[in-house]
N, C-alpha and C positions, 0 to 999 in steps of 0.2 A: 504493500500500500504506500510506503515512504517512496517508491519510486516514482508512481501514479501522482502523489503531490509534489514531488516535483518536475515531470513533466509538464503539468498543469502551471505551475508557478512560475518556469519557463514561458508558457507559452502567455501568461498574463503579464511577464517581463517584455514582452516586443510592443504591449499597448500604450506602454505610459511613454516610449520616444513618441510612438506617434500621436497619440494626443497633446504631447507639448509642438510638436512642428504643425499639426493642424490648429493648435490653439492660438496661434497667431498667426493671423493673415491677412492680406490686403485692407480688409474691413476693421483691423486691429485685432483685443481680443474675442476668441470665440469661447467664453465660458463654460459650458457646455465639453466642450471636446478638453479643456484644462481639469475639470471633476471629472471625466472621464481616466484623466492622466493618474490622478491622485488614488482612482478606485483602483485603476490597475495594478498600479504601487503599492496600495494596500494587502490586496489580495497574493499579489505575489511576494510578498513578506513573507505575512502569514502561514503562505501554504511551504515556502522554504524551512519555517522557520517548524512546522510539524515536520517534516523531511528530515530534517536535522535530526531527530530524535532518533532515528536508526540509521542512518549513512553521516557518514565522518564531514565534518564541516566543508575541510577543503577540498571533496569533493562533490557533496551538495553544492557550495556555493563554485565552483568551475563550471559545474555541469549548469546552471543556472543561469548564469550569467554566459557560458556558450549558447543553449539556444537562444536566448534574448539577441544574442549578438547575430547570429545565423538568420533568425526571425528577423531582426529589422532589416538587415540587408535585404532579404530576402522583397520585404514588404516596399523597403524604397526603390528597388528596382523596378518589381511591380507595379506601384502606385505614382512613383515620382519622378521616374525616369533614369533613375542612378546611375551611375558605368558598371556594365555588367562585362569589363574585361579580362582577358583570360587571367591577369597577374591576381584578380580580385577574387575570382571565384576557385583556383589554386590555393588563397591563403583564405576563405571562409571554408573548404575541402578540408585544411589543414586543422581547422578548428570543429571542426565533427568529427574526424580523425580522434584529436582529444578526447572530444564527449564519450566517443564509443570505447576509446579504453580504457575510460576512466569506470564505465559500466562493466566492463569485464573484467579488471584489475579486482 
């Protein structure tokens, strides 16, 4: 189950970038998308913070802060346009590489 929240707490880790980059825009702030940021934040605390309880901190928190990291790439390429150039997606490769054996270690 410790695994399952922190997947989860990962994947609540890729909302609060992008509710800070939606939360301000052209029109200034958009409040709304900044308490979106905050919820996200919250909740992937939280659920790191039960995950801890039976996997070792430093790798609960690598793993955690990998997919947030893999996720938002992921989502600014998608959504924003990002550079999805080879040197980029070699080193976010290299950073799931981490994740997965830090789950098998």
């Amino acid at each position: 189950m410790a695994w399952l929240y922190l997947v989860v707490a990962g994947l609540f880790e890729i909302g609060w970038p992008l509710g800070l980059k939606k939360g301000w825009g052209p029109d200034g702030v958009q409040v709304g998308w900044l308490l979106f940021a905050v919820f996200a934040m919250t909740i992937s605390g939280a659920l790191l913070m039960m995950a801890q309880r039976a996997i070792p901190m430093g790798t609960a928190y690598a793993v955690w802060t990998g997919i947030g990291a893999v996720g938002a790439f992921v989502t600014g390429v998608l959504l924003f346009g990002d550079s999805a150039s080879a040197m980029r997606i070699a080193s976010i490769a290299l950073i799931v590489a981490g994740i997965v054996g830090l789950k098998l270690a």
